[in-house]
C-alpha positions in Angstrom: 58.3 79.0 -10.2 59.7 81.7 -8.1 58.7 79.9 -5.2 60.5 76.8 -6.4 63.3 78.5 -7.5 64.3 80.0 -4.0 64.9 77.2 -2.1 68.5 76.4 -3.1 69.0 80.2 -1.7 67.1 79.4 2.0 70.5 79.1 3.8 71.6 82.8 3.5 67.5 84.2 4.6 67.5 85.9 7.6 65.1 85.2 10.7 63.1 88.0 9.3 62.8 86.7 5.4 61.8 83.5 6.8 59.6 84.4 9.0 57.4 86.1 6.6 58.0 83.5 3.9 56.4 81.1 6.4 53.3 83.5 6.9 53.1 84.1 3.3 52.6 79.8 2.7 50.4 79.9 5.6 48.3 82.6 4.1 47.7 81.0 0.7 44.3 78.7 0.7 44.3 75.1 1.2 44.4 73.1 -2.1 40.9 72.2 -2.0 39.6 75.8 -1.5 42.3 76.7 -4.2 40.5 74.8 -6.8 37.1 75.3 -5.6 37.7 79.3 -6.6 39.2 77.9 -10.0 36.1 75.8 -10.9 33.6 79.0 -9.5 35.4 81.0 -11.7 35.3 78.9 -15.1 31.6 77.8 -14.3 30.5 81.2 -13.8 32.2 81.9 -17.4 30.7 79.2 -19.1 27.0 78.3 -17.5 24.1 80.7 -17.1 23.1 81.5 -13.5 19.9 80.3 -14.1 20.9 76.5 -14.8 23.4 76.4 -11.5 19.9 77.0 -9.9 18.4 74.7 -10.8 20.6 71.9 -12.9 19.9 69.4 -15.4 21.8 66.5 -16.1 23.8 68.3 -18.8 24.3 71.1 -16.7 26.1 68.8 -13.9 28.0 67.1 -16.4 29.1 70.7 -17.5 30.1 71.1 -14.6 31.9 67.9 -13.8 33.8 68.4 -16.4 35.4 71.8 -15.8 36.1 70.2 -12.6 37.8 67.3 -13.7 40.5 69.9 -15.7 40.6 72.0 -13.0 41.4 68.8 -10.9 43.8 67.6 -13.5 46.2 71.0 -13.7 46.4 71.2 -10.5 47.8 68.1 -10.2 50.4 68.9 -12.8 51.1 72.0 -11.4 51.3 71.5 -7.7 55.0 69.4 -7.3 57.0 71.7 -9.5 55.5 74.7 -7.1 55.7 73.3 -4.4 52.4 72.9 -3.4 50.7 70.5 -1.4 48.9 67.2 -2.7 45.1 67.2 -3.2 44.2 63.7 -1.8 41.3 61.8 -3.6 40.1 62.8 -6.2 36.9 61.0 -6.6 36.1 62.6 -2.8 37.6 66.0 -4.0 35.4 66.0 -7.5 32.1 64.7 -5.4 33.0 67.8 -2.8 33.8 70.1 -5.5 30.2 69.6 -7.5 28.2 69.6 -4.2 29.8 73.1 -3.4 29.1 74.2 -7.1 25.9 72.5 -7.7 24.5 71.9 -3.7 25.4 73.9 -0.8 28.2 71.8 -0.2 29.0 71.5 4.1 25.6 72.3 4.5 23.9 69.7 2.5 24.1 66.9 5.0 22.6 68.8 7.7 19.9 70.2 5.6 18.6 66.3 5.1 18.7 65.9 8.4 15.2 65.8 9.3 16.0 66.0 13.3 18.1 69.5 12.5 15.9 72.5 13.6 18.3 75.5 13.6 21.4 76.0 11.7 23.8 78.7 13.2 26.9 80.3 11.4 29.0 82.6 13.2 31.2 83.5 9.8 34.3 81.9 9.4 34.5 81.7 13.5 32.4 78.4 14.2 29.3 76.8 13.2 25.9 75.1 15.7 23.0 72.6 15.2 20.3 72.9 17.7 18.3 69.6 17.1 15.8 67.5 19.5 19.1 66.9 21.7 19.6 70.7 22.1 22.4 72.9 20.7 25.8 71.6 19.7 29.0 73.2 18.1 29.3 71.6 14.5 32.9 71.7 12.1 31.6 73.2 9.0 34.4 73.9 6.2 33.2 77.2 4.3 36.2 78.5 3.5 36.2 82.7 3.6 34.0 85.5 4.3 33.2 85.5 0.4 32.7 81.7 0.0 29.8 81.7 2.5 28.6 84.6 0.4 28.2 83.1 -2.7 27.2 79.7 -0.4 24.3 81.4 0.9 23.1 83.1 -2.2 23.1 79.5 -4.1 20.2 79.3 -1.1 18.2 81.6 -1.6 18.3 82.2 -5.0 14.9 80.6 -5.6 14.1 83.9 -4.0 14.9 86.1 -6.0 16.9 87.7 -3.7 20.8 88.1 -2.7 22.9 89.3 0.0 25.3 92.4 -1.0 27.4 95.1 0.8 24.2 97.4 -0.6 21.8 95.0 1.0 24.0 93.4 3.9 20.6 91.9 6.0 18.5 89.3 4.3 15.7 87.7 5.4 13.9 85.2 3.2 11.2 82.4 3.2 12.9 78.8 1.2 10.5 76.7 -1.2 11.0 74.4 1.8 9.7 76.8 4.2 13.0 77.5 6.1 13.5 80.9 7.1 17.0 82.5 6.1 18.7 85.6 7.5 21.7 86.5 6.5 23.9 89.6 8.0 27.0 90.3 6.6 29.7 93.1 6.1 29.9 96.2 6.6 27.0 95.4 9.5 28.2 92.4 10.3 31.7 92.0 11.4 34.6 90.1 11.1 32.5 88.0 8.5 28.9 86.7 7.8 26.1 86.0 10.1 23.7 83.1 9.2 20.9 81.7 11.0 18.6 78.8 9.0 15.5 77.8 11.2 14.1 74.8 9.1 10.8 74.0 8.5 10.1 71.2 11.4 7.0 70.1 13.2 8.4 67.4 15.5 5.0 66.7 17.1 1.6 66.3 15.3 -0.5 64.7 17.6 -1.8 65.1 21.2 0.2 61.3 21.7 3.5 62.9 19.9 3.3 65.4 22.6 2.9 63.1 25.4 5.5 60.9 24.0 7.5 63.8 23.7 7.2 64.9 27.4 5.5 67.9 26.2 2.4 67.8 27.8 0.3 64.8 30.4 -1.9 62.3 29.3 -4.2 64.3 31.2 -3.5 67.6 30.4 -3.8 66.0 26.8 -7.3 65.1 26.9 -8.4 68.0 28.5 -7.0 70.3 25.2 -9.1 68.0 23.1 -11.9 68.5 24.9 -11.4 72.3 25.3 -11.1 72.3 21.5 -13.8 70.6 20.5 -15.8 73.0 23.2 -14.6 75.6 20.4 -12.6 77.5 23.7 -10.4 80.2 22.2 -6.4 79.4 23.1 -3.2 81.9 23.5 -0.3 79.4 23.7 2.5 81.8 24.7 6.4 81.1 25.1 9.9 82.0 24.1 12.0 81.7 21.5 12.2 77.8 20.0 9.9 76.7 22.8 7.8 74.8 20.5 4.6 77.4 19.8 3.9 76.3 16.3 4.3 72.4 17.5 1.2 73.4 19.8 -1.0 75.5 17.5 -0.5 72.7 14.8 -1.5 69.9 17.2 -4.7 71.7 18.5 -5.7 73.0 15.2 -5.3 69.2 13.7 -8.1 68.5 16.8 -10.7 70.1 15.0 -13.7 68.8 12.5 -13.2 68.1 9.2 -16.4 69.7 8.4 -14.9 72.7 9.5 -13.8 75.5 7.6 -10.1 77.0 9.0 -8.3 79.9 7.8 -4.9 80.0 8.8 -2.8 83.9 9.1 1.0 83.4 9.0 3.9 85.8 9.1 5.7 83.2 7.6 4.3 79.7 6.2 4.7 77.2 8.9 1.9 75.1 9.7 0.5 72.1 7.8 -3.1 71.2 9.4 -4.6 68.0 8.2 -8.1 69.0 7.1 -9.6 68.9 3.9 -10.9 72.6 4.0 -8.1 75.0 5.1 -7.4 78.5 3.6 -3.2 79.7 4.5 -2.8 83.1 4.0 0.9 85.1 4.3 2.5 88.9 4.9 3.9 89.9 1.8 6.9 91.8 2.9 7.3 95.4 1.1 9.3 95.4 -2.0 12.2 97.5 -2.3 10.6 100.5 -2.6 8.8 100.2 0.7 5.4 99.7 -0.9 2.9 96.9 -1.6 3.6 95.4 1.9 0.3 93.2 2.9 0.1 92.8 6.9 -1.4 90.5 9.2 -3.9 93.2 9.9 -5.1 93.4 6.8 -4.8 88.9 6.3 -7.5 88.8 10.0 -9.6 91.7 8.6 -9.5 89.6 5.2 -10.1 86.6 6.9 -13.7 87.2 8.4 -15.1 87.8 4.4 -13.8 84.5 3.7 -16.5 82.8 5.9 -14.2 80.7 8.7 -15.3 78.5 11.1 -12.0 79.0 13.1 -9.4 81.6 12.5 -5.9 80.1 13.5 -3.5 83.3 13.7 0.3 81.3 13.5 2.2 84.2 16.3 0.4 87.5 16.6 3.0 90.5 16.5 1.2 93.6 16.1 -2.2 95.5 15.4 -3.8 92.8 14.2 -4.7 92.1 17.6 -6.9 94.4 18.0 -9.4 93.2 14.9 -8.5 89.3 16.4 -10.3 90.7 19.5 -13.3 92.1 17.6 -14.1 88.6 16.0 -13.7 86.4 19.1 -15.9 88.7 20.7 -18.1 89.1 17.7 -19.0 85.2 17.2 -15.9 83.6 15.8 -15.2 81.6 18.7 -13.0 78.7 19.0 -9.4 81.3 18.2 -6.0 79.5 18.5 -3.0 81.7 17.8 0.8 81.9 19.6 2.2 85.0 20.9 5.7 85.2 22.3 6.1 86.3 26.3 7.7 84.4 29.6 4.7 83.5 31.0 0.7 83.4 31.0 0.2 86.5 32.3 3.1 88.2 30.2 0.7 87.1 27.6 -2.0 89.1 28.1 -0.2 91.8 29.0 1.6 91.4 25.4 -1.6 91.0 23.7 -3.1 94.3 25.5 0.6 96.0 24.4 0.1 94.9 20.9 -3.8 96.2 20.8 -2.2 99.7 21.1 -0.2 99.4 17.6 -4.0 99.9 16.0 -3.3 103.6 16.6 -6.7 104.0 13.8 -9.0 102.8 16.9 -8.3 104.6 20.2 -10.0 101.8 22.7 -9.6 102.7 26.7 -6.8 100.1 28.7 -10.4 98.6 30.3 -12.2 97.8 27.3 -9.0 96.0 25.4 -8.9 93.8 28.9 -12.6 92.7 28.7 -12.1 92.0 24.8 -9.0 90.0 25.8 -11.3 88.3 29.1 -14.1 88.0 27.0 -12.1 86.6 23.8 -10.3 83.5 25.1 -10.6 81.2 27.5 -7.3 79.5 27.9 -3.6 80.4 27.8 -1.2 77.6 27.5 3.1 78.0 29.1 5.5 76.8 27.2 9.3 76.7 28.1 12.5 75.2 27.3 14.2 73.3 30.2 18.0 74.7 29.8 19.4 71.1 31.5 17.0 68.4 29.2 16.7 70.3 26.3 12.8 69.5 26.0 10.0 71.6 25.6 7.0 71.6 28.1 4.2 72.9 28.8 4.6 74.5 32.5 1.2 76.0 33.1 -2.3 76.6 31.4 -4.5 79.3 32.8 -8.0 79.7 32.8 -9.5 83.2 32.0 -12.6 83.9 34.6 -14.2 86.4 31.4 -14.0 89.3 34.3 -11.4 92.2 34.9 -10.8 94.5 38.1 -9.7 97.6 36.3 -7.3 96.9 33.8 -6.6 93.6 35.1 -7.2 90.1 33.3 -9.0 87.5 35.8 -7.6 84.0 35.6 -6.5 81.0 37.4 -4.2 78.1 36.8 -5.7 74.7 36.1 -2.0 73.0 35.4 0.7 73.7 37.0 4.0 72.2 38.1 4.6 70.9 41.5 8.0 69.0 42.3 8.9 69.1 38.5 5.4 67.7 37.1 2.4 69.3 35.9 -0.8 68.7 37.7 -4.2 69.5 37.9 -4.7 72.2 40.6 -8.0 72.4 42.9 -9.8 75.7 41.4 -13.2 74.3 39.6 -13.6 75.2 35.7 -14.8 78.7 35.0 -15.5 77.5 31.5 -17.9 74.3 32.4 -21.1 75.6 31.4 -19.6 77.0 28.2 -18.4 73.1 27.7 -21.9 72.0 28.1 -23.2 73.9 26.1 -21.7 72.8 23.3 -22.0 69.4 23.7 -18.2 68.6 26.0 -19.5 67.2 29.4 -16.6 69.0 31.4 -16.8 66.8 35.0 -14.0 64.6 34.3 -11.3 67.3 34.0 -12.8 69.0 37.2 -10.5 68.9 40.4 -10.6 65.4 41.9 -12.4 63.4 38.9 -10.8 60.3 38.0 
């Protein structure tokens, strides 16, 4: 009223008052988000926590309904204080329940099934990165505290929430999204949130080719190397499409066989009847009860696999990895992240160390490495197209000069495609030998 009041009086303000009357109106929320903290407030008074995460019809029309008053007083309200008008209200009730109910802006773009990342730079700007490549998006999330309480409405099937005494979250959705959330007092002006979805854009050996992933050629040669049971390293970057290659090659092998699969974090979906996923448990809160991938490979071998699948190895578990490829289990496919083939090994000789329990010389991890796989698959993301490739595949010899890992390329890229190069399989008897007839993916076969 106050407000209202004043403006028969605006002729004797000075510069000053006005200026800072202007900044005051400019500083009060829009309508909308006005509202929205009105309805958050009353629903939070009148419906348990519980049924906002997960809502029944009765719930929602609980909901609507405080909504609909809240919409209705402010409509009242707003021309004798001067306020601003609300627009439509069927649009503003259907935006109020999604931000109440859903996770309002975000909704769209997590049923978008091309979406892959979801960044959000706090109140500051928002990006998709989606089979196109990365693009700035206008999200409305209001303030620092709105995307908050947006965020914990995510993850509450969790368990968990963001707070100023736990400002970094990390968490795993039903969905299989990974969350993590930074906000103040570590990160600042306002929150940090990062949602990778849960997306496998290729499935087959033809997705990838239709893709530009990989050749035709380069194609069938993977399906024969798998069904030779040789052990692959696909290495890359960030988002270069890893766990789109594990999850093709490991949907290449027999049904008959038995396949346990060792995650950090659940990603992969193989198609075959008999498949055992295992995940980390994080520690609790405490620090204790924490169950590694370590201790999911050493599980792994009592729980009699035909193929181990290891989803991106990260630390000691290489080491026991190693041991069973060079203790029988043959026919390994796991991810590990470096910038090119022979980063990888050198990663995977780096990540041996961790097991500090087994001191093993630099020369005996390299001929458990030369003796444990066969191939190491490139991939990279091409900064102009926005596609994933695969830019080289290496074959390991099985031999080592000192510390270092024998191998040669078999695919490389030559003016911009990748092609078979002249060096002769190292791994064609192997091939034979269980039943692949390697000559028509020797150098020169047609």
């Amino acid at each position: 009223m106050a407000m209202h009041d004043s403006t028969s009086g605006k002729a004797g303000l000075s510069d000053l008052a006005l200026m800072v009357e202007a900044g005051q109106r400019r500083a009060e929320p829009a309508p909308y988000q006005h509202i929205l903290r009105q309805v958050r407030e009353q629903v939070a008074r009148a419906v348990n926590p519980a049924q906002l995460a997960s809502p029944d019809e009765a719930t929602r029309e609980q909901v609507r309904g405080i909504a609909r008053e809240v919409i209705a007083r402010y409509r009242r309200t707003a021309p004798i204080q001067g306020l601003p008008p609300l627009g439509d209200e069927g649009e503003v009730l259907s935006r109020l329940l999604s931000d109440i109910l859903g996770f309002g802006p975000l909704d769209e773009l997590l049923r978008d099934p091309s979406v892959e990342e979801i960044i959000i730079n706090g109140t500051e700007g928002a990006f998709v990165i989606d089979e196109h490549g990365k693009r700035p998006v206008r999200l409305d999330l209001g303030g620092p505290e709105d995307i908050i309480a947006l965020v914990n409405r995510l993850v509450a099937p969790t368990g968990r929430q963001v707070t100023t005494t736990h400002p970094i979250l990390d968490a795993q959705l039903p969905d299989g999204s990974r969350v993590n959330v930074t906000i103040a007092p570590v990160a600042q002006p306002s929150p940090l949130v990062t949602i990778r979805r849960h997306r496998l854009v290729a499935r087959t050996i033809p997705d990838l080719v239709r893709l530009g992933t990989i050749t035709e050629e380069l194609g069938r040669f993977l399906t024969a190397a798998v069904r030779a049971r040789l052990s692959i390293l696909v290495a890359g970057g960030t988002a270069t499409g890893k766990t789109n290659m594990v999850n093709v090659l490991a949907g290449l092998l027999p049904p008959e066989e038995r396949v346990v699969v060792i995650e950090d974090t659940r990603e992969l979906q193989i198609p075959l009847p008999d498949v055992a996923y295992l995940v980390v448990r994080p520690p609790n809160v405490e620090g204790k009860g924490a169950i590694t991938q370590r201790r999911l490979v050493q599980n792994a071998l009592r729980l009699r696999p035909d193929r181990i699948i290891v989803g991106e190895v990260r630390g000691a578990e290489a080491i026991d990895m190693l041991l069973a490829a060079n203790t029988g289990h043959e026919g390994l496919i796991c991810s590990v992240h470096a910038n090119s083939c022979t980063e990888a090994l050198r990663r995977l000789a780096q990540l041996c160390c961790l097991a500090t329990d087994i001191g093993v010389p630099e020369k005996t991890v390299a001929e458990w490495i030369a003796g444990a796989f066969q191939l190491v698959i490139f991939l990279k993301l091409d900064a102009a197209t926005g596609k994933r490739l695969v830019s080289e595949v290496v074959e390991l010899t099985g031999q080592v000069e000192g510390t270092h890992i024998l191998h040669q390329p078999i695919f490389q890229m030559a003016d911009g495609r990748l092609v078979r190069t002249p060096y002769h399989l190292a791994c064609a008897e192997r091939m034979r030998e269980r039943g692949v007839d390697p000559t028509p993916f020797q150098p020169g076969a047609r």
